[in-house]
N, C-alpha and C positions, 0 to 999 in steps of 0.2 A: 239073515246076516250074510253080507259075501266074505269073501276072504280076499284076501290083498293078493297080488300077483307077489311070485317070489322072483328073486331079483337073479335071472338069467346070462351069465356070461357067449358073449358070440364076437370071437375074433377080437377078444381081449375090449370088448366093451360091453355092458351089461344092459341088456333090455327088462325094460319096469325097473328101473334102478332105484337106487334111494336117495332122496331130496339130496345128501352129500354127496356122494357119486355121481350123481345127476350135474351138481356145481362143477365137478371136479373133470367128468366128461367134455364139459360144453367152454372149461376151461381151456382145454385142449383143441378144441376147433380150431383150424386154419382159416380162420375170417377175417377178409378181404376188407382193408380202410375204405371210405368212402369221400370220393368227390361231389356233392350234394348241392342242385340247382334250385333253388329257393325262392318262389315269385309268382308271379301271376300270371296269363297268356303268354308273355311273351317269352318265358321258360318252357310252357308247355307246348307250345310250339316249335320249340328246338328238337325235339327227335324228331321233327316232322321230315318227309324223304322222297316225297309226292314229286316236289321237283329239284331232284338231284343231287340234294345236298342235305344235309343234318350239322346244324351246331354240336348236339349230345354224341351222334355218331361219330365226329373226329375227334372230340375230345375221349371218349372210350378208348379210339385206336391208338391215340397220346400214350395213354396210359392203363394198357391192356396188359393183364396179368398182375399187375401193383396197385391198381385201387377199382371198384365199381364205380362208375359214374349213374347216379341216383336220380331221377326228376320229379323234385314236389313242384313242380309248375303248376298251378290251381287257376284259372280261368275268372277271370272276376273279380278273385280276392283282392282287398286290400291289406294293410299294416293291421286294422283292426282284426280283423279275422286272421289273418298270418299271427297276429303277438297272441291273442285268445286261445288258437287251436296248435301253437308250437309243443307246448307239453306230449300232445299225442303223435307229431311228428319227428321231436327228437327224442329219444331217452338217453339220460345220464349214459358213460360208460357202465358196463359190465362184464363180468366174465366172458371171455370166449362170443363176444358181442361185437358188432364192428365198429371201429373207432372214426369220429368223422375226423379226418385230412384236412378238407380244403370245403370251405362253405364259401357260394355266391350267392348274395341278395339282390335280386331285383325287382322292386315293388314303385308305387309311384302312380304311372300312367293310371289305376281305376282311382286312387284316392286323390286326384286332381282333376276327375270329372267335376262337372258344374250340378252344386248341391242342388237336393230336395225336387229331384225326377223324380215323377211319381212312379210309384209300384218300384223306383230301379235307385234308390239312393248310395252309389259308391263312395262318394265325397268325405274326406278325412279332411280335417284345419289342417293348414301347414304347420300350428304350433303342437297337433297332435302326433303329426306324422315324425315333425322331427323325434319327440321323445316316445314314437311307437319303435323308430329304427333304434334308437338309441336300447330300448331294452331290449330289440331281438339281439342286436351284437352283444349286448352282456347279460344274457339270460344265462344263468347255471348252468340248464339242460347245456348248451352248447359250449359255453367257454371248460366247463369239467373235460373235454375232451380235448382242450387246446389246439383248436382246430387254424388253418389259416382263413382269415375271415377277408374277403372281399364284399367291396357296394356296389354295386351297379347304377348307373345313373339309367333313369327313364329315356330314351330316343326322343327326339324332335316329332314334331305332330307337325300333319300337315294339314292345318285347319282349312284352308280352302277347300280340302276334299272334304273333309269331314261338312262342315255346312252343307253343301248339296245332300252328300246323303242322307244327313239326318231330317234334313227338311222333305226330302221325299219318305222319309220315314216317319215323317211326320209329328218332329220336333218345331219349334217357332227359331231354334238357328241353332249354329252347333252345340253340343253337350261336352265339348272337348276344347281347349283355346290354348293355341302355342304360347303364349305370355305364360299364361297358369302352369304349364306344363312345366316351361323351363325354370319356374320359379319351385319347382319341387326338385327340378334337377340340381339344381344350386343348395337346395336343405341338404339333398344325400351327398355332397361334396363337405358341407360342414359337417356332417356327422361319422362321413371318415375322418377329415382330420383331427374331429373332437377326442375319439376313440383311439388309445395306442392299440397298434397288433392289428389295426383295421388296415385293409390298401384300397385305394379307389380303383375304378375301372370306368373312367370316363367313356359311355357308350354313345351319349349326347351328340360330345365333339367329337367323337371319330365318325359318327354317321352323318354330319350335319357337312363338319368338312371334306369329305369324301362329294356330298351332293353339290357343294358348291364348286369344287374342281373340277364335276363335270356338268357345269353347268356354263356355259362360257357367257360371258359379257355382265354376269351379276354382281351385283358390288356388297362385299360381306362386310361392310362398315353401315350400311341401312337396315332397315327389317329385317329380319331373317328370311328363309325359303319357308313358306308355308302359310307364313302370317298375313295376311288380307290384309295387312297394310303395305307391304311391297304387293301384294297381289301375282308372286310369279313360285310355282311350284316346282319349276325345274327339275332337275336331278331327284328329288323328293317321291318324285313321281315313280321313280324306279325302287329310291328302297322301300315305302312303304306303300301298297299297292293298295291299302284302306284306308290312309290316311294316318294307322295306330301299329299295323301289325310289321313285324319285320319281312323283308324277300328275302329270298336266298344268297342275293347277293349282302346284303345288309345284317344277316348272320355269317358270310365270312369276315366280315369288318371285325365285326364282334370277335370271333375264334382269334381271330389275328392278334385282337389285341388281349385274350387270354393265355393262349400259347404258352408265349414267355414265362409264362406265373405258376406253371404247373411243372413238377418234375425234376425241381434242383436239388434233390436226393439222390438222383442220377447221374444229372446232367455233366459231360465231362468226363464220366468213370471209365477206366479201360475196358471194364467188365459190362460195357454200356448195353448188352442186352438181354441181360440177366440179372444186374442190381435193383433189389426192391422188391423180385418176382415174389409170391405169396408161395406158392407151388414149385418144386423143384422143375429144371427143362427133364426131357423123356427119360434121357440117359442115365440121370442121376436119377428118377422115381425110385419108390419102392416098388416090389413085385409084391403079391400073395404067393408065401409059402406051397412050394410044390411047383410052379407055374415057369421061376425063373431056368434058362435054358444055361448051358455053359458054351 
């Protein structure tokens, strides 16, 4: 038979404590809100820093010391697998647990691939997908934390690339088609507005018109940049470099138009660089007993 560890006091917290003590410790934690990126490649690619930029990286120094910025960015996932495995990525509030802040969703691009690939089927209906978004914004797990909820719309594809490659990849044509795409893009524009307390973040049309502004002589009342029916990639060319994924430039677009959304807890304050902090600044810390000097 062992015997229990007994419940040892150190600096006025108690190691092996007892399940109440234990609540009442972890109630006390100083834990950090959370800003939480939510999606599939093209979130997980946001820390990425290879070439000189980071989506997740500026938005951290936004808001350094007042919240952690989080990346569930999952590679592949769609809504299906995002609504399925949500439980084990958020939990309920807790004690001394971090509170989510500010959720962004951005899912779409794998569940608008062209169904029944073999071995590789990402494909969600658009009528599943809408009410896949629809229950991650009012899942329990997340709304109990009254979080601010952003959509994120999927980016423009630029299927002319993608057909080449995939045919040298040895698909019979692309696996991917701007129509289908932007027609997922337009469900997640309805499912913000369907939802109160939701705000959109149209990524679509800041990266699409960005590409046609530097695209000179293209006329944005025909096909789009991308679509093998105008057949002219343009600008397209620059922001997504695979035809799916963002460039760096194409994730400042993005920052740019998050910016604004993040920090009106502060924003304005006289005390503007110390309201919100989680952590006292040096001056105001506590010392350990003994240590402080006069």
């Amino acid at each position: 038979m062992t015997t229990p560890w007994p419940s040892v006091e150190y600096h006025g917290l108690a190691l092996h404590p007892s399940p109440e003590l234990k609540a009442t410790q972890q109630a006390q934690i100083a834990s950090y809100p959370q800003v939480v990126l939510f999606g599939d490649s093209l979130f997980q690619g946001a820390a990425d820093l290879s070439e000189g930029f980071s989506f997740q990286a500026a938005l951290q120094l936004q808001v350094l010391r007042r919240y952690d910025v989080v990346n569930r960015g999952l590679s592949g996932y769609n809504t299906s697998n995002a609504l399925k495995l949500l439980p084990e990525i958020f939990a309920p509030p807790t004690p001394g647990g971090p509170k989510l802040g500010y959720l962004f969703i951005l899912f779409g691009a794998n569940d608008a691939r062209i169904p029944n690939l073999p071995a590789e089927n990402q494909h969600v209906p658009l009528d599943s997908f809408k009410q896949n978004l629809t229950r991650i914004v009012t899942h329990p797990n997340i709304t109990a934390h009254k979080p601010k909820i952003f959509l994120v719309t999927p980016p423009p594809l630029d299927e002319i690339l993608i057909a080449k490659t995939d045919v040298v990849a040895g698909y019979d044509g692309a696996t991917r088609r701007a129509k289908i795409n932007a027609s997922y893009s337009e469900t997640v524009r309805q499912v913000a507005a369907e939802n109160p307390g939701v705000t959109l973040v149209d990524l679509y049309k800041a990266i699409m018109d960005t590409a046609i502004a530097k695209t000179p002589g293209f006329d944005p009342r025909g096909p789009k940049l991308g679509d093998p029916e105008s057949g002219v990639r343009g600008y397209l060319e620059k922001m997504l470099p695979d035809g799916l994924h963002l460039s760096p430039e194409s994730y400042r677009v993005f920052y740019d138009l998050v910016r604004p959304l993040v920090g009106s807890e502060w924003a304005g304050s006289s005390d503007d660089d110390k309201v919100g902090w989680v952590l006292p600044e040096w001056r105001e810390a506590p010392w350990m007993e003994g240590d402080a000097q006069n």
